[in-house]
Structures are given as C-alpha cells and as structure tokens.
N, C-alpha and C positions, 0 to 999 in steps of 0.2 A: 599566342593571342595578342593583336596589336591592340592596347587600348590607350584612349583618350586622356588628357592630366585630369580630366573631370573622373571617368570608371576608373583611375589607377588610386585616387583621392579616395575612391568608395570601397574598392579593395580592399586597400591600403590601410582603412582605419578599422582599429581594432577596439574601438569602444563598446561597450555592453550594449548598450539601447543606440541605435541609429535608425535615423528617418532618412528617406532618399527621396526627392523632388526628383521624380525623371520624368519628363516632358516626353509629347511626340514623338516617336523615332530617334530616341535616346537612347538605343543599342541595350535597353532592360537585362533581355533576355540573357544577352554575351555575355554582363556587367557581374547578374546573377552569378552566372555557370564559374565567371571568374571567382568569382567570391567564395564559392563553394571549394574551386580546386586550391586557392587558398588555406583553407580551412584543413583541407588533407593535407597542405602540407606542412601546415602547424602543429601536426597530431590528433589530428578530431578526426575521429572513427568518422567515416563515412556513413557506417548505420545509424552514429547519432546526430544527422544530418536532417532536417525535415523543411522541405518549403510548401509551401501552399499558395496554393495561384487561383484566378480567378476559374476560367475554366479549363476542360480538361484539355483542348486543344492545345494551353497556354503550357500544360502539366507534359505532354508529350513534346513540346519543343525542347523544355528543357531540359528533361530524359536526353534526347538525342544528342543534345550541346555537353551532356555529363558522361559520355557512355566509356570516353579514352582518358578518364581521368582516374579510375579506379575499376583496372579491368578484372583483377584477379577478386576483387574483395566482392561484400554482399554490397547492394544498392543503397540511397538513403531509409533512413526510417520511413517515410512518409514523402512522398510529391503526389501533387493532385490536390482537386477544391477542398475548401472547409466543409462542405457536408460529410465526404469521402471519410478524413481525417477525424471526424467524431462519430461514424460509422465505427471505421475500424476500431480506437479508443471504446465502444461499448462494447461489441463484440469481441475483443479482445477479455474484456470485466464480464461477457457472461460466461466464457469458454471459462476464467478461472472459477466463477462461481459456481460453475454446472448449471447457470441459468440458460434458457432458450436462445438461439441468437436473434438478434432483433432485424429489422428489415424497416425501408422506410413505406409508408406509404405515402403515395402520390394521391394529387386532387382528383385524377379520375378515375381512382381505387375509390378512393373517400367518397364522393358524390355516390358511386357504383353500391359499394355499403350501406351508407344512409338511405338510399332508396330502398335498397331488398329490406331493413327493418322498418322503415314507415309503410310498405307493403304490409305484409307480417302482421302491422300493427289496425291495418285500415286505413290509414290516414292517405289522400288522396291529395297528396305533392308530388309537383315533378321532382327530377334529383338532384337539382341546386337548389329549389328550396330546403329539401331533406339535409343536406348537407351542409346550407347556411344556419339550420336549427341545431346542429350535431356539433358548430364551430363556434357557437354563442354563446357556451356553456363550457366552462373549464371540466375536464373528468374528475367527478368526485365519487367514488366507489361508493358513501356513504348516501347517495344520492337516493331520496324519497320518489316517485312516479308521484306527481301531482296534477300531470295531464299527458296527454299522448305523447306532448311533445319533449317531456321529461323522460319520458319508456322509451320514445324513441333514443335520445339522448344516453341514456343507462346503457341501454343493448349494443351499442355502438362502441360506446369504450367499454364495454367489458368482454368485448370480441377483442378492441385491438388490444388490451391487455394480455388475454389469454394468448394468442396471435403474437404477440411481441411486434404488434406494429406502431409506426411512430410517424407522427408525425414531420417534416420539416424543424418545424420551432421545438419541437419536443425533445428532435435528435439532438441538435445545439443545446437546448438547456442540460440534457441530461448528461452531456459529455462535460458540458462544463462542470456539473457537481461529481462527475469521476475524475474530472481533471484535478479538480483541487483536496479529492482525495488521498489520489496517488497520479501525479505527475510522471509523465514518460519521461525514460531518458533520452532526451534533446538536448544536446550541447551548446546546437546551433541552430535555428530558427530564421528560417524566411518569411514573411509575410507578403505574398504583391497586393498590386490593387485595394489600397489599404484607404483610396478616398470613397471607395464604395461602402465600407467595411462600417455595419452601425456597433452600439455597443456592445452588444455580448460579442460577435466579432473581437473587441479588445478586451473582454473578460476573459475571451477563450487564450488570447494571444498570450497575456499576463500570465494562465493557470498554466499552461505548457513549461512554466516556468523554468525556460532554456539558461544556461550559461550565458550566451549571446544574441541578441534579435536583432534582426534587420527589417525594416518594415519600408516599403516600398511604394508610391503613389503618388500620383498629381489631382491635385481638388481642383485646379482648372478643369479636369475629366470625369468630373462627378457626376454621372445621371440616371442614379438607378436609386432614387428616393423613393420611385415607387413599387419599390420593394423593399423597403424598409432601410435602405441605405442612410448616414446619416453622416457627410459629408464635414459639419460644423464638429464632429469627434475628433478629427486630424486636423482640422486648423485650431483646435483647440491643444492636440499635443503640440502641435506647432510653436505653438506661444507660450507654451508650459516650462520651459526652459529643461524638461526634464531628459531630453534626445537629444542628441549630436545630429544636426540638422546637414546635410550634408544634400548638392541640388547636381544635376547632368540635365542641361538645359540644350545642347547642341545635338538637333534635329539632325538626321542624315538620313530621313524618309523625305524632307520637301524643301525644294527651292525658295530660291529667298519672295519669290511673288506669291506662292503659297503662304507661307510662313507669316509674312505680313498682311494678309489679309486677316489668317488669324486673326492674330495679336491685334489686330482691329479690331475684331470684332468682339476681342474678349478686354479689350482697352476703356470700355465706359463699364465695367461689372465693378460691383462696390464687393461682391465678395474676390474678386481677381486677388490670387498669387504673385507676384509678380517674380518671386524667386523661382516658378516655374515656367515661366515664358519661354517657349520657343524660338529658339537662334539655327537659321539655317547654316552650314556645314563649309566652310570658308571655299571649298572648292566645287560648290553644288552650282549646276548651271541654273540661269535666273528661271526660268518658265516662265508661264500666263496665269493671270486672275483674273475672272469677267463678275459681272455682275450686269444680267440681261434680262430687260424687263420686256414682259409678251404683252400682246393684246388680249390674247387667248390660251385657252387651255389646249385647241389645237394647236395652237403656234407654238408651245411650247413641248406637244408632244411632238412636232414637228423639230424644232432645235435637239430634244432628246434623238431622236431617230438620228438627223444628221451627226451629231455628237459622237454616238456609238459607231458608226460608218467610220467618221474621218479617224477615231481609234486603230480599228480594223486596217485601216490599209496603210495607218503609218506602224504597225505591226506592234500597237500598245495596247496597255488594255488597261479598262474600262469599267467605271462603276457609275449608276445613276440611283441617286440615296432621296429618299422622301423621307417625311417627318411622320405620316402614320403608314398601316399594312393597306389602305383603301388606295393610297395614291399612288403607294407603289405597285398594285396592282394593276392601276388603270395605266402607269408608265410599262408595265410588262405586255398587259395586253397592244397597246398600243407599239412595240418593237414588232412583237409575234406577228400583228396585221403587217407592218410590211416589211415581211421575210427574215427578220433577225433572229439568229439563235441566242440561248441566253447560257451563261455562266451558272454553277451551281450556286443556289442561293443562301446556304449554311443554316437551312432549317427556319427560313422564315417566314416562308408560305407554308398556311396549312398542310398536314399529310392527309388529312381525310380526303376519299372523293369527288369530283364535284356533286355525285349527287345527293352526297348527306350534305350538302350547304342547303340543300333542298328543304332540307328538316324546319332551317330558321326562315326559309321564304314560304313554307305554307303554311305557318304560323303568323306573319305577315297579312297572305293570305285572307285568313279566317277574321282577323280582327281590323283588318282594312280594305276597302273597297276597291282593290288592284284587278283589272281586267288579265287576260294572260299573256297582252302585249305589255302589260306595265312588270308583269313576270320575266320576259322573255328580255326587255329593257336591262331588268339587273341581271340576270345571267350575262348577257351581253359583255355590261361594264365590268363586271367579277371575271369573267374566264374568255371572253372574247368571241365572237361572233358564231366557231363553230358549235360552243355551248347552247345557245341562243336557239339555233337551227334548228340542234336536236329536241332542246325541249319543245319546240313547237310540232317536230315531228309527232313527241312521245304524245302528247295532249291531241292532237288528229287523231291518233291509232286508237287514244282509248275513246273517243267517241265520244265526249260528254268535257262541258267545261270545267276546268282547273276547279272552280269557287266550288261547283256542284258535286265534287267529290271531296272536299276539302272541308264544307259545309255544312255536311251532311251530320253531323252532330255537334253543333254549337254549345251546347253545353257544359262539353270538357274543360277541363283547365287547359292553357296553352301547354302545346307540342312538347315536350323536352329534349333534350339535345340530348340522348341515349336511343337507343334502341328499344329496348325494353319498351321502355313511356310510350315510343312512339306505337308500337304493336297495341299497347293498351290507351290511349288517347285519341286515336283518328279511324274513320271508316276503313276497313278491308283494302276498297278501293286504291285509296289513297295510299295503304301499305304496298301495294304492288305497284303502284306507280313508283313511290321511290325504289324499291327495291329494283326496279326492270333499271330504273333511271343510274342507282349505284354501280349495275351491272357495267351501262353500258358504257360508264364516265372512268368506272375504277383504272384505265390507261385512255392514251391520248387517243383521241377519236382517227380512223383509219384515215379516211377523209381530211385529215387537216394538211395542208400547204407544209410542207418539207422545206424548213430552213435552211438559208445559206449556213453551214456547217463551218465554210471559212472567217465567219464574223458571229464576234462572241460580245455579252456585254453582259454585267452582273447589276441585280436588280433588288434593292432589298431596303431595309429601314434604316435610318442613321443611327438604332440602338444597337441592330444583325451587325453593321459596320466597324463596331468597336472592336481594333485589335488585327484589322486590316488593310489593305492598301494594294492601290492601285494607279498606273502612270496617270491618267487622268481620272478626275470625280466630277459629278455633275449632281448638285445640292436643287431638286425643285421645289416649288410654293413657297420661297422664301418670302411670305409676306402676313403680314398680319391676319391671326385668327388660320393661321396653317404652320407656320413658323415663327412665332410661340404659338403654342394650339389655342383653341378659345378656352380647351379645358384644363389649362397651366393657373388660370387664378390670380393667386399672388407671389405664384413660385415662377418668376421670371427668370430669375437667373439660370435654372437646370435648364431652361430652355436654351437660355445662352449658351451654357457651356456644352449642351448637343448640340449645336450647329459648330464649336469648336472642334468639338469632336470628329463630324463629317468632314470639314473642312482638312483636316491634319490627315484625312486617310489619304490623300493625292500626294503625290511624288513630285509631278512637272504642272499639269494643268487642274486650274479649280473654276469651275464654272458655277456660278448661283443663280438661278432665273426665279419671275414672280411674274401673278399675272395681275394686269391690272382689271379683267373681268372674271369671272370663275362661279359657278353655280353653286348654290348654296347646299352643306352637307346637311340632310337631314335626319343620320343615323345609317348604319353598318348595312340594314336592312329596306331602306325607301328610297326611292328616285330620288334624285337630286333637283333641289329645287332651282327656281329661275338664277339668271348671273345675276350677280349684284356686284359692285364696284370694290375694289382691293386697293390697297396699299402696302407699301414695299413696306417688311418686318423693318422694326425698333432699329434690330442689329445690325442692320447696312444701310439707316439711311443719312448715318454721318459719312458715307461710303462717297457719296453723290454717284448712286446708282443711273 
C-alpha cells in the first residue's frame, strides 16, 4: 500500500491517544486499514482490534480493505456504527447474565406501541402524540398513574422492560454503564467521524478503555447537530493538549478549482479549522467551479437537466444535491419530465408509496380549503405529473369530491400517519380511496414515459451526500433562506459547513446555482406561495457570484 508522508505520519505514530484531521478525500479509509495492518504487525491480536465508523457502508469498506491482512486468523473484535457496538456489548452482559437479550427499538416501533396502549386506555391520540407523551417522561417503575397519560406512560415502559427493548439513547447509556463495568478487551481502538460524535460518544470511547485510540474526523464536516452531534466536543479535545494532533489535509477526491471554492466558502467561518483545509493532490487536473445565478426556478431546473445531459455524454457521472428533501424532489421530478434516468438515491426518498403520502394531504385537506386541483397541484410537484393524473382519475371514478369524503367527519382529531389511526379517524370512503390509491402507486405507474436508461444522474440531499462522490456536483438554491435554511437560526455555521460538505463531494466540476426569484415555501404539505425575490447565500457572495 503506497502511502502519503501525511497517512505514513499516521501509521507511523504510536502514541496512546491520537486525533487525526483528515479532510475531504484524504484517503481515511486506506490510512485506517493501514493502521490496522500495522497493528498486526506489532503483535495486537487482530480480535482485539475494534473500529467503529459512522455508517455501515463506511463499516464494510473497511472490512473489504482488511480482508488480505489476516486471512487465517478470526476478524476484528468489533467494526461497524456505535449503536451496533453497544448492541453487541449488552447482549453480550445478558448472554453472561442469563438475562433476555435486548433489541433496539425504533421510532416507529415506539410511536406503533404508544398508540396500541393510549387505545387500550381510551385516550383518543394520534401515534406521535402517544409517543411524544411516552418520550417526556423518563421510565420510572415506581411511577404512580396520576392521569391517563401517566397509565399510558407506565404500560409502555413496563412492556419494553419486560421486551428488553431499548431505546436508541437507552442503548448508549446502558452500554456505557457495562462499559465501565467491565471493559472489552480492545487493545486498539478506532473511532471515525468523531466531529459528529456528541459526549457520551466520548464517554463511550474513554470506557472501551483500549491500550491505544485513534480517533478520526474533520469539524470542518460537522453537520448532524441535529441529532444531537456536538461538534465543539473535538475542537475542544483539540485544544486540550491531551492528543497527539496529527492532520492529512491532501484531497485526492477534487481538483484544485473544487478545492478552492471550498476553502472559500469555509474561509470567513469563525469556527473554521484550518489544520483541516483541503489541499488538492499536486498532480490533480485543475477542473471547473461556477457559481450561476438563474432568473427562475425553471431556469435553473433547466441548467440541472442540461448539467446531467452534458455528464452523460462526456461518460461522467453526476450528482445534483439540494439543501432540503422538497427540492430535491422537485429537482427529481423535473429530470424524470424530460426523459432522465436517475442513479440510486441511498435511501433518501421516502420508501412509503406515493399513496400513503396521501395520508398527510387529506389531512391537509380537511383542515384547509384546498380544491382537488390545489390536491392534484402538490402531487404534481412531490411525484410528478403521472401522479397528478392518476389522482384525478381516482377522484372521477369515485364520483364525489375529494373534501366530501374527507369531510365527512370533521370532528376527528387529524389523520395520523399509521394505518391503524387512519382506519379509525376518517370516513370508509375515504379509506378505500387511499387504499385503491396505495394499490395503484405501490410501483411505477405503467403509463410512465421510459427513460433514457443511457443517462444516469443521482438526486438527493447534501446530508444523503456525505461520504460520497461524484466527477461532477451540482449544489441548487444556493441562496438565502434555502442555503442557510430560514430554519438554521443562529446556527449559521453547520449551515456552512453543509454546503462544504456538498461542495468536496465533486471530483472535476462544481456547480452552485441560486435563483434570484423563487416561490415561497409554505410547508411540506401547501402550495407554494407567490416568488418573491432571492439573494445569493452569505457563503458565496464574497465569491462575486
């Protein structure tokens, strides 16, 4: 394995605690795998070898990069996320205990449960209310019933008690009080993605309490705060003096006009790294950076379509990244209109069918004065024109208008996004409507226009983006109140350092467009309101866009 004087530096040192700055396209992964075979061959079992990566994609690369490095022997103790890794760690302490093994559960387990006991109980919530009351209350076995929503709360964690089900946060905390009970034997400890990583993340890392850790991440790449990430954790080890600070700053994912658009864009951030800056690859060819302001939101789905095209036939390929799941939908729909095929999206479009999106538009519905062309309007912009059709077909067949089946029992509480609820919150009618609608939506409609199959273009979020790459990227709404969202606040910077993020997924070409008119979002679920006038984001407009 040829590596760099930067990954042979990181090899190379053999200090207890080390922190590793590795920027975009820093060759992580090799660096890792290197470090590892390292490590075997200083003596360190390979079983007491453990890394933990962000995710599981990230966990089977590195598998594949370890596989000729210790053929005969068993595998490392542990590769795969931190949820996995205290997973196993519990069940591991209940197999010795003879206790149950435990299982996590998921949000729409949890919502699914909290609703069948607020059933049960009477109480007449949909299942994210049930589930919001079930999550506001810590489990206390001791817990008195002082009203329903105490009973409901009781019966919920004395299920998953019994169950051995766990929460998320639950799983983490509880691995951590095994961990510090009895510590696995881990000699050597990986940690990547460690600027995502909030505290118990570093409670967890500490209680592992390996011979060696190596902890891996760039806080220029921090943008998952909201989920509890908490990026000021590592710039704090940082300056702790307590880590051998050790950085791999040389990109060999993007050309130097990539690279520097970056590094512009993350050149006015007060929390900017600069021990992480990306340095393109001395023998990298230069490429393109634009930065292209539209009139329109067609003009710009228009520049997207061309974009992917001239991709396609210089035989590269192609990502177009939005800042929310709305615009990357209406960038999707709008390839599909004219004839593009798309790349798989890694899970960032909903899996439901279009017609359980139904569920939150006749909810909509019910509580707003929407005709069935202001219905057929948002199908339209969500799934694209053949969607659209159909619903207007299905609403003909059943003879009677959308509202008047929808309507028909005003009284309910709104629709819930389960099944169930919906069976018991809306008229008959209205359940065979969606039902007929799930039927017909759950695959692509027969009828739809067959894409050119030779042109591919991949369509998704700049959050779906992370950990990916592509010869060219194309960043859209790069402008204020879309790229920082309106609903960023006073957390400017993650905003920043997403668009750092998009930008570093391209190779050769980076594109940024914004529109200077664009119609105003008025929520997931309503038309979109009149244009109103734009400005090009904070973060390019020292660019001179």
């Amino acid at each position: 394995m040829n590596l760099t004087l930067e990954q042979e530096a990181v090899v190379e040192c053999r200090d207890r605690r080390r922190l590793v700055l590795a920027g975009p396209g820093s060759g992580k992964t090799s660096t890792l795998s290197a470090c590892i075979a390292r490590d075997v061959e200083h003596g360190i079992p390979i079983e007491a070898i453990a890394a933990v990566t962000f995710t599981q994609r990230a966990a089977e690369s590195l598998k594949q990069r370890l596989k000729g490095i210790a053929a005969t022997r068993r595998g490392l103790y542990y590769v795969g996320t931190v949820h996995g890794l205290c997973l196993g760690v519990l069940r591991r302490a209940a197999q010795r205990d003879g206790h149950q093994q435990p299982s996590v559960l998921g949000d729409q387990q949890a919502r699914e449960l909290a609703f069948r006991f607020a059933r049960r109980l009477g109480a007449k919530l949909t299942a994210p209310e049930a589930a919001a009351i079930v999550e506001s209350k810590a489990p206390d076995p001791a817990l008195t019933p002082g009203s329903v929503h105490d009973a409901i709360t009781l019966l919920f964690h004395q299920h998953c008690r019994k169950a051995a089900l766990l929460s998320f946060e639950q799983l983490r905390l509880n691995a951590l009080a095994e961990l510090r009970r009895n510590p696995p034997p881990i000699a050597s400890l990986y940690w990547d993605e460690v600027q995502d990583a909030d505290q118990t993340d570093w409670d967890l890392m500490e209680a592992c309490d390996a011979g060696r850790v190596m902890a891996v991440g760039d806080p220029n790449q921090s943008i998952y705060r909201f989920r509890g990430a908490q990026p000021e954790v590592m710039r704090r080890n940082i300056a702790s003096g307590s880590w051998t600070i050790l950085a791999m700053t040389t990109n060999f994912r993007s050309g130097p006009a990539v690279c520097g658009l970056a590094n512009s864009i993350m050149s006015a951030s007060p929390q900017r790294v600069a021990a992480a800056a990306t340095v393109p690859s001395a023998n990298a060819s230069l490429g393109l950076a634009l930065i292209t302001p539209c009139g329109s939101v067609a003009e710009e789905q228009f520049i997207a379509i061309e974009f992917a095209r001239q991709a396609a036939a210089a035989g590269a390929t192609c990502a177009l990244l939005a800042r929310t799941r709305a615009e990357a939908n209406n960038i999707r729909d709008a390839l599909l209109k004219a004839g593009l095929s798309l790349a798989p999206d890694h899970g960032d479009r909903p899996k439901r069918p279009v017609g359980w999106d139904l569920i939150v538009l006749l909810n909509v519905v019910r509580l707003n004065p929407w005709s069935e062309e202001d219905a057929a309007a948002y199908l339209e912009r969500r799934y694209g024109p053949t969607a659209a059709d159909r619903f207007r077909l299905n609403c003909a067949r059943d003879g009677k208008a959308l509202s008047s089946i929808v309507l028909g029992d005003a009284t309910n509480p709104p629709i819930a996004l389960d099944a169930l609820a919906i069976r018991e919150s809306v008229p008959s009618a209205a359940v065979d409507l969606l039902r007929r609608l799930g039927d017909d939506w759950s695959a692509e409609p027969p009828d739809q226009d067959v894409p050119d199959e030779s042109v591919a273009a991949a369509v998704m979020t700049a959050h779906a983006a992370k950990g990916l790459e592509w010869d060219r990227v194309m960043v859209t709404g790069v402008e204020e109140g879309m790229f920082p969202t309106a609903r960023a606040g006073t957390d400017l910077e993650e905003e920043r350092r997403l668009l750092y993020v998009a930008a570093t997924r391209a190779l050769h070409v980076i594109q940024l467009t914004w529109c200077r008119m664009r119609p105003q979002n008025r929520g997931p679920n309503l038309p979109p309101g009149p244009a109103t006038k734009r400005e090009p984001s904070r973060f390019i407009t020292h660019l001179n866009p």
